[in-house]
N, C-alpha and C positions, 0 to 999 in steps of 0.2 A: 463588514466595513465597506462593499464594494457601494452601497447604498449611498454612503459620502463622499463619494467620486462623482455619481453619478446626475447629469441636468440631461438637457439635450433640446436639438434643434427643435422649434415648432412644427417646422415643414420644408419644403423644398424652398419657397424663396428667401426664408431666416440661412437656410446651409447654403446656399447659393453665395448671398453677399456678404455674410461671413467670410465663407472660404474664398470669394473674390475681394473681399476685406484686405483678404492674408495676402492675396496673391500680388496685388496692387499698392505698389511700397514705392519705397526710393529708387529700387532697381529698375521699375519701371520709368519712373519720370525724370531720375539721373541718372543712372547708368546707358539704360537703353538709345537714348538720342545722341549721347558720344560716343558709341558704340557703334552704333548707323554713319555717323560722320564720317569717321575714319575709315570705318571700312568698305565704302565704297556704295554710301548712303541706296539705292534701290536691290543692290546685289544683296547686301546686308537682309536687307526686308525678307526679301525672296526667299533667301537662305534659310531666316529664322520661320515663315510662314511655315515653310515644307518640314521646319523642327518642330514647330509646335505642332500641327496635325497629326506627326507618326509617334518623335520622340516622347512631348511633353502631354499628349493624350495615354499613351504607353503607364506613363510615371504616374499620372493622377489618377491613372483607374485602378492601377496597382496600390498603391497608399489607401486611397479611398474604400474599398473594394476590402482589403485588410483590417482595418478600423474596423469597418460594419461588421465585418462577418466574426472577428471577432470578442466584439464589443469591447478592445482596452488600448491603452493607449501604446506609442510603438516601445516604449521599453519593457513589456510587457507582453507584446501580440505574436514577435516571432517565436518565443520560448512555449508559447499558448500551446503554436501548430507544431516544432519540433522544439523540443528541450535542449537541442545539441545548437541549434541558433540562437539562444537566447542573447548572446554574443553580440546579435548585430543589432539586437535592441538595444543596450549600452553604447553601442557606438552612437545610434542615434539619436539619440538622450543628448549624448557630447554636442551637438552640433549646436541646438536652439541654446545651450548652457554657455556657451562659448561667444554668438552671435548676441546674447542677451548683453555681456562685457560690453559691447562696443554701439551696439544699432541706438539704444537707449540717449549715448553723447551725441550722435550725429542728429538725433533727434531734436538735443537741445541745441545744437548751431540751429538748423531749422526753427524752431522757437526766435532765436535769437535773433534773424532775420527777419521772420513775420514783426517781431515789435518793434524793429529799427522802421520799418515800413508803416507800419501803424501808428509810429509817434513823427511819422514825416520827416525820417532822419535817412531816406534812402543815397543823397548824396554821401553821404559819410563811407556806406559799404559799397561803393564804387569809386573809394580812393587805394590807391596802391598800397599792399603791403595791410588794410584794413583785417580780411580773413587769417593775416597768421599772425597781425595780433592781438587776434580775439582768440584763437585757441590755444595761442602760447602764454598768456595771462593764468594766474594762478585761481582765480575767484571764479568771475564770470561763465565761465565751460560749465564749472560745476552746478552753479546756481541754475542754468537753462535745462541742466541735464536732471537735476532732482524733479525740475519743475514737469517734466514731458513723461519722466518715469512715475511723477504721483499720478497723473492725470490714467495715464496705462495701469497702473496697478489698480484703482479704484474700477475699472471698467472690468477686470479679471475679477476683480473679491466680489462684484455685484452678480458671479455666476455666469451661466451659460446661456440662460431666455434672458433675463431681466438686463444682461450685463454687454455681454459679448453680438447676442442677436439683437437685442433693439439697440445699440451703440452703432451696429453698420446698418440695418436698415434707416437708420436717422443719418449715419454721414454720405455713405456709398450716393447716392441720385445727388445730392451739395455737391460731390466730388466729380460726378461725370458732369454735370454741367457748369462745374468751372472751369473743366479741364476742354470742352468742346467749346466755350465762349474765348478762352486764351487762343487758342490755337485758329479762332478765326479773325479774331481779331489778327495773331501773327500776321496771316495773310494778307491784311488790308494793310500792311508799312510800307513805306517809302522812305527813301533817306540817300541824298545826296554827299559825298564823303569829301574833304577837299582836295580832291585832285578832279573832283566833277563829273566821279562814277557818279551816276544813279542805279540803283540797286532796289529790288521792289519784293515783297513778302511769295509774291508768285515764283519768283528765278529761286526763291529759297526754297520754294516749297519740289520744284525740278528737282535742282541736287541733289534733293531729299529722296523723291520719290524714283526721280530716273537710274537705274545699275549703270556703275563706272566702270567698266570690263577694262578701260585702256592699263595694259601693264600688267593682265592681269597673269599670275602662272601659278604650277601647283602648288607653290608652299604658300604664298599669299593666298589660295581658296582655300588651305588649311588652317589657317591663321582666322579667317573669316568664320569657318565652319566650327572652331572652336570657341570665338568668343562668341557666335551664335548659342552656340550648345550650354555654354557658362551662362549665358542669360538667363537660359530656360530655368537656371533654379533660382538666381534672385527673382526672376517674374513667379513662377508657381506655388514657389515653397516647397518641393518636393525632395524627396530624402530626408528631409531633417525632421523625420518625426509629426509636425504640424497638420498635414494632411491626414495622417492617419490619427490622430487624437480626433480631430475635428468628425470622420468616418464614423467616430466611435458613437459620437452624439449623432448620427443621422435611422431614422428610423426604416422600417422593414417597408415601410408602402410608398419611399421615396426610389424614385425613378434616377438611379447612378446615373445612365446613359445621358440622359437630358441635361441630371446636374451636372456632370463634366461638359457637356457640348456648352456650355450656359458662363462658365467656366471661364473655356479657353476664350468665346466669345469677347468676356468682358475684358479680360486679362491682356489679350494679345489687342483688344482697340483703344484701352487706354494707353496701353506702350506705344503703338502707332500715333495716338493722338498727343503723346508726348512727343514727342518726335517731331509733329508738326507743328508745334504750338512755342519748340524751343529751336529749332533747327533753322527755322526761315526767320525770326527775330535776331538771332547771332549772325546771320548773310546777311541780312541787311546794313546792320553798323557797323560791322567787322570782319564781312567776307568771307573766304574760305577759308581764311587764314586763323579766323577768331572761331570757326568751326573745329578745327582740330584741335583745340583747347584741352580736351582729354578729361579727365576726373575733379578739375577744378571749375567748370562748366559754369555750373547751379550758381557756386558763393565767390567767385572772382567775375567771369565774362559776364552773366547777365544782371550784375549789378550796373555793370559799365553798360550794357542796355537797356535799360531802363534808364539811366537816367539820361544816356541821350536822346531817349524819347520826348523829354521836357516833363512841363508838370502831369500829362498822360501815364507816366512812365511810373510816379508813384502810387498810383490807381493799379497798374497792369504789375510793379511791384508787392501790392498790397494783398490781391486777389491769387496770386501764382504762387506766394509764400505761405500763407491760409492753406491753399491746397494742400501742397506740399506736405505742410504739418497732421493735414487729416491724412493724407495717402501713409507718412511713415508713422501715424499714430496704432492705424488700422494694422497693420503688419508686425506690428512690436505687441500688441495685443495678444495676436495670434503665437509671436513666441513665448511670451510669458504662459499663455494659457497652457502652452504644451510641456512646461516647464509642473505648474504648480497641478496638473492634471496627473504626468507621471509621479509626482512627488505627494501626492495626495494617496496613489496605489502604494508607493513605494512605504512611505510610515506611517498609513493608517490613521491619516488624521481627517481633519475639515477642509474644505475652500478656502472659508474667510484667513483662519491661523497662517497656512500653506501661501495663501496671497502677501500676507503679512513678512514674512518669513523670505519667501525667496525676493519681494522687494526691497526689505533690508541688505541681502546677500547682491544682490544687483547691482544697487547706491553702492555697496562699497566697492564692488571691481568696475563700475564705472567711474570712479572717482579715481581708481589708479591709471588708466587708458586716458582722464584727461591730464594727470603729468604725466603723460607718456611724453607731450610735448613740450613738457619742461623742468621738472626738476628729474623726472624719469626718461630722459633723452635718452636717445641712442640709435643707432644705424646699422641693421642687421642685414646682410646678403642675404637672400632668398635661391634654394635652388633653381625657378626658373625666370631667375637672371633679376630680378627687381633688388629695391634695398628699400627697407620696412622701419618704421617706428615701431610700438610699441600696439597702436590700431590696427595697422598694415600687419601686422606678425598674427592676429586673432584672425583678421580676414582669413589671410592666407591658409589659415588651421583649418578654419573652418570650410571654406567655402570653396579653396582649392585643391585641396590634400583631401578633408574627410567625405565630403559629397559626392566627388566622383566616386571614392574606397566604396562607402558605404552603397550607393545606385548600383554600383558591378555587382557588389554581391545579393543586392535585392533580387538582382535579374539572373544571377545564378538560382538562387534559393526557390524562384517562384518559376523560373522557366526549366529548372531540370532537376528538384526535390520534389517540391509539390506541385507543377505541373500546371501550366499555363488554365486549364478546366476549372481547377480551386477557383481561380479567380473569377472566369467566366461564371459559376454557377451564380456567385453573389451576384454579377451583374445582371443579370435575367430573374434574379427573385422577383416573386409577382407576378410572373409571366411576361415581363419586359423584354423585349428584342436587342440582343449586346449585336450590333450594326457591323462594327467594328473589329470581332472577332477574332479573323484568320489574318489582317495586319495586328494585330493584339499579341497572336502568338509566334508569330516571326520576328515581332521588334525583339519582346522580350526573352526568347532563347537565342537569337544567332545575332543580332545588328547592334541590342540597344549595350547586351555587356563588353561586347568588342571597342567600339564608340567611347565608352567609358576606360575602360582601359587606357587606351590613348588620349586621353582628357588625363588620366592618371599619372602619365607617363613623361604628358610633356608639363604636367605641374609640378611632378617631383624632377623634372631638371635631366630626363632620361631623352628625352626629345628636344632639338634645337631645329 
């Protein structure tokens, strides 16, 4: 039966932008530049660069490196090497089952924006109060959200070459070059406010890039060093199984080393190039002040930007929303595949059925997540310190709670079971140079599970 599981990458640059597919989502192009804003836009940077090189190179060569070596996917791979782990395969199984609930509806707001924009209604979603009542509406959510999860589903049942590789080698180069045309454009604004600031996409792009040390002390570089670190998995995909399904498809004469450096490469320059494409456009009409915006960024502030831009503004609307829709297209791909990939080993069945199957199971828990925000209301405290809907309550499972759990104990399992060497040996198959080594085995025995820990600690509400 393992025969019906099984497709696999072409070569290294199908597994490349694939797995930069995966890696290159909403986290990168939302999350990340309110993330920069608030916390002290070039410290921010600086912070996250020095994560991605030790931490988030640590994670993907471990996921990766696991996959290949042992050809299955993660609910499956750690019960392969110890039977007594099997354990944290299940865990992370839960993670993309859990993120599939919700990333699916955000997808369809996403949707829903691109055609506001495309039928030239972008004044409409830069009126007040527009964004919550489009997702507190009973219909609508649902309708964008089928629409974004069939388009994903079709890309997963077409397989792994025919499906999943030529779907990102056809959007990935559309994507980086709308994402490098927005953000220079950003640059070129100007906009006089009526008090007679002028304000120019350059000063944006300062904030942006320059570290704001003033005030700065240790629980705020804690604070910084954390939501750094929380990025690294909405940017990589890592722990949640994905990376390592993807490992599974990669073949024996593909160069790990390259493909991770190839990787973080694209991963961490579209998050920068998000960053500067959305960072210096909100300083320009709205100052610092319209920078701290926080998680309402994307579908509240830069409508209100855009359309102060005049008729420009639904052009720069229409192109930014497009993207958008391909960057969380590509990412949602990647968790369904890991979804209908284990669940393919798990009961023995086909792709097509299995695609079929978990997209029905999908549409339905994302159609409970959109009356989360209205007929299924409600207001839940959070251990550390927030208060959640019914989306916000999935996030927090998933991405707060089980990510970090499950990453500690990757980096137990591989740094002091099986031994940082397991890992290294796959990366040198072929005779390939693992560069990276001897920071490889110090992340992941002494820094990277500690680190996690206290990521753990202050999301279950044990750290203030």
């Amino acid at each position: 039966m393992e025969t019906k599981k099984k497709g696999g990458f072409t070569g290294q640059l199908g597994f490349v932008l694939s797995a930069a597919g995966s890696a290159v989502g909403v986290g990168n192009i939302w999350r990340f530049p309110y993330l920069a804003a608030q916390d002290g836009g070039g410290l921010f940077l600086l912070v996250y660069l020095v994560l991605v090189l030790t931490f988030g190179f640590t994670l993907l060569a471990t996921d990766i490196a696991l996959g290949r070596r042992t050809g299955k996917n993660a609910l499956n791979a750690f019960g392969a090497i110890r039977p007594g782990w099997s354990f944290l395969g299940k865990m992370t199984f839960l993670v993309p089952a859990i993120i599939m609930t919700y990333y699916s509806v955000i997808g369809g707001w996403i949707v829903k924006y691109m055609v506001i924009y495309l039928t030239g209604r972008g004044k409409d979603a830069a009126q007040d109060g527009y964004f919550t009542g489009f997702i507190t509406s009973k219909a609508a959510p649902v309708v964008f959200m089928l629409l974004f999860l069939a388009v994903t589903s079709f890309v997963v049942y077409s397989g792994v070459e025919k499906g999943i590789e030529r779907f990102s080698k056809l959007v990935m180069p559309g994507l980086i070059f709308l994402i490098i045309a927005i953000a220079v454009f950003s640059l070129t604004l100007r906009h006089t406010d009526a008090s007679g600031v002028e304000r120019t996409g350059l000063e944006g792009l300062a904030v942006y890039l320059i570290p704001d040390v003033s005030g700065l002390t240790a629980s705020r570089f804690l604070k910084i060093l954390l939501d750094a670190m929380s990025q690294l998995f909405f940017s990589l995909s890592v722990s949640m199984g994905i990376m390592i399904t993807y490992g599974s498809y990669v073949k024996k004469d593909v160069d790990l080393n390259r493909s991770i450096s190839q990787i973080e490469l694209f991963d961490t320059g579209v998050a920068l190039l998000a960053g500067m494409m959305i960072i210096p456009a909100v300083y320009v009409f709205s100052g610092v002040e319209g920078m701290a915006s926080g998680p309402s960024l994307m579908f509240i502030s830069l409508p209100k930007v855009f359309d102060a831009m005049g008729p420009i503004g639904t052009i720069a609307g229409i192109a930014f929303f497009v993207m958008v829709a391909f960057a969380a297209l590509t990412s949602c791909v990647s968790i369904m595949e890991t979804l209908v990939a284990n669940c393919m080993e798990l009961f023995h069945t086909s792709r097509k059925k299995m695609s079929l199957i978990i997209g029905v199971l999908s549409a339905a828990a994302a159609v409970l997540i959109c009356l989360g925000y209205n007929v299924l209301y409600f207001e839940l405290p959070l251990p550390n310190g927030q208060t959640a809907q019914l989306l916000d309550l999935m996030d927090y499972i998933s991405n707060s709670f089980l990510l970090p759990l499950i990453c500690m104990l990757t980096c137990i399992f591989v740094g002091w079971v099986i031994k940082p060497e397991w890992i290294a040996e796959e990366m040198e198959t072929g005779g390939c140079v693992f560069r990276r080594k001897k920071l490889y085995r110090i992340m992941i025995r002494y820094i990277a599970p500690v680190i996690m820990a206290v990521i753990f600690l202050q999301s279950a509400g044990c750290l203030r």
